[in-house]
Phi, psi and omega in degrees: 000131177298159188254113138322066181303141188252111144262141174258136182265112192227118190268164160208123173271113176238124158336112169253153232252109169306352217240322182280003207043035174105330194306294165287160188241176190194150200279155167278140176248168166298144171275020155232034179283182202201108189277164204278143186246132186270149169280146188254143180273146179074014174246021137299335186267009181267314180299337178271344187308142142220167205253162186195095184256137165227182173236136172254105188256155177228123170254120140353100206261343171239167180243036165184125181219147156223191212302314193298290205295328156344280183312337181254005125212075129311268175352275161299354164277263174000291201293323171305283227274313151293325169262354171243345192100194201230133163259207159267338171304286193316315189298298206295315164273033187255314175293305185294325171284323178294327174280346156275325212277292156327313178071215157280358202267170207260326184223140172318310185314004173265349169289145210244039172243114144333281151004281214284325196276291182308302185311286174343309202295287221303320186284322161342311194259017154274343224249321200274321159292329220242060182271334209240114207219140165276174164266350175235140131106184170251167179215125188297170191265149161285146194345279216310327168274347159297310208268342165272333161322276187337294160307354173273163193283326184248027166261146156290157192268174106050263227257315191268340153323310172284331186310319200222034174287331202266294157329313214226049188279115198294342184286336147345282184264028183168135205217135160247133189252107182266145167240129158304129180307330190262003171273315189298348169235355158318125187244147199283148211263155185074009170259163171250121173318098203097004199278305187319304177334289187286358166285093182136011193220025167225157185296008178241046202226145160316329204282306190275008184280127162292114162228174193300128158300104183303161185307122189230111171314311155350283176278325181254003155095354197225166198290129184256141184270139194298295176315293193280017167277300218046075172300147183259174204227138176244124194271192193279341159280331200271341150298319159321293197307326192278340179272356183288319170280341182278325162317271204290286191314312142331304190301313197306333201250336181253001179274337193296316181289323188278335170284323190277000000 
């Protein structure tokens, strides 16, 4: 006897689509369906953001300091910022000393203090590492700016920090004043337009005053003596240190253009 095989038939009734006339099927959906809209991460946190411009100033809490006390504490500030590291408080006041110091003038070598110079240099390249700061905690100084802190004659050690801790406290001397940008640009009512502006620009103002020029080879045509500039004189370490600060402000000013 031959082996039969039984075949079997297996149908499947699928809804077919009126509108295609049957040729195609389509699955039945609900009549409030809705297709799923995927979630974005983070766009529940857009809705809490606000904004806030203020101007933040670092002020003079006395109304007469000078250059020394400046440069000391400059000094104490540095030896902070070398053993805890740099906060966004320390940066603003590191900026604020440097920009006393710096004046009107376009570079530190232009300062007419050996001192005043090196202090400077220092608060620069500090200013300039340290761009990118938390909102919490501190950010240590890189090696290299460390090991010229250290070496230098006018960061204090220790022992002479605590010594001119209580005397020389910033809170003393520098105090900060937040202002809001729309108060702050806001112009005060009963004033007159241009008046600051146009101050200092008539001949009876300082600014209109004849004063002296220094000796320029340039301008007076002949050789200038050296000796009555009272030039500052540098020995061969303390040029080393400067071209060495002259280094690290460079490298620092060129990784801020590849970041930027």
């Amino acid at each position: 006897m031959k082996n039969r095989r039984r075949k079997s038939k297996i149908s499947l009734d699928l809804p077919s689509d009126s509108s295609s006339g049957g040729s195609e099927f389509s699955a039945r959906l609900p009549s409030d369906y809705s297709p799923p809209t995927l979630a974005v991460e983070g766009v529940e946190k857009f809705q809490l953001i606000q904004s806030l411009d203020v101007n933040l100033t670092i002020q003079l809490k006395v109304t007469e300091i000078t250059r020394k006390q400046i440069t000391l504490l400059a000094g104490q500030c540095l030896y902070e910022v070398l053993t805890e590291g740099v906060s966004l408080g320390d940066w603003m006041v590191l900026e604020f000393l440097y920009s006393y110091l710096l004046g009107p003038k376009t570079d530190v070598l232009f300062i007419n203090n050996q001192k005043e110079i090196e202090i400077a240099y220092l608060l620069k390249i500090v200013l300039k590492s340290t761009t990118w700061l938390g909102l919490e905690g501190k950010v240590q100084l890189p090696q290299d700016v460390q090991d010229i802190l250290r070496e230098s004659r006018w960061v204090p050690n220790k022992r002479t920090f605590q010594s001119r801790k209580e005397m020389f406290r910033l809170s003393k001397f520098l105090r900060v004043r937040i202002v809001p940008v729309d108060d702050l640009l806001e112009r005060s009512r009963g004033t007159i337009r241009y008046s600051s502006y146009c101050k200092g620009y008539g001949e009876s103002s300082r600014m209109g005053r004849c004063q002296r020029t220094r000796p320029s080879a340039e301008l007076d045509g002949e050789a200038v003596d050296l000796e009555k500039e009272n030039l500052i004189k540098f020995s061969l370490l303390e040029i080393e240190r400067l071209l060495r600060l002259v280094q690290l402000e460079i490298k620092y000013s060129s990784k801020e253009v590849n970041l930027g």
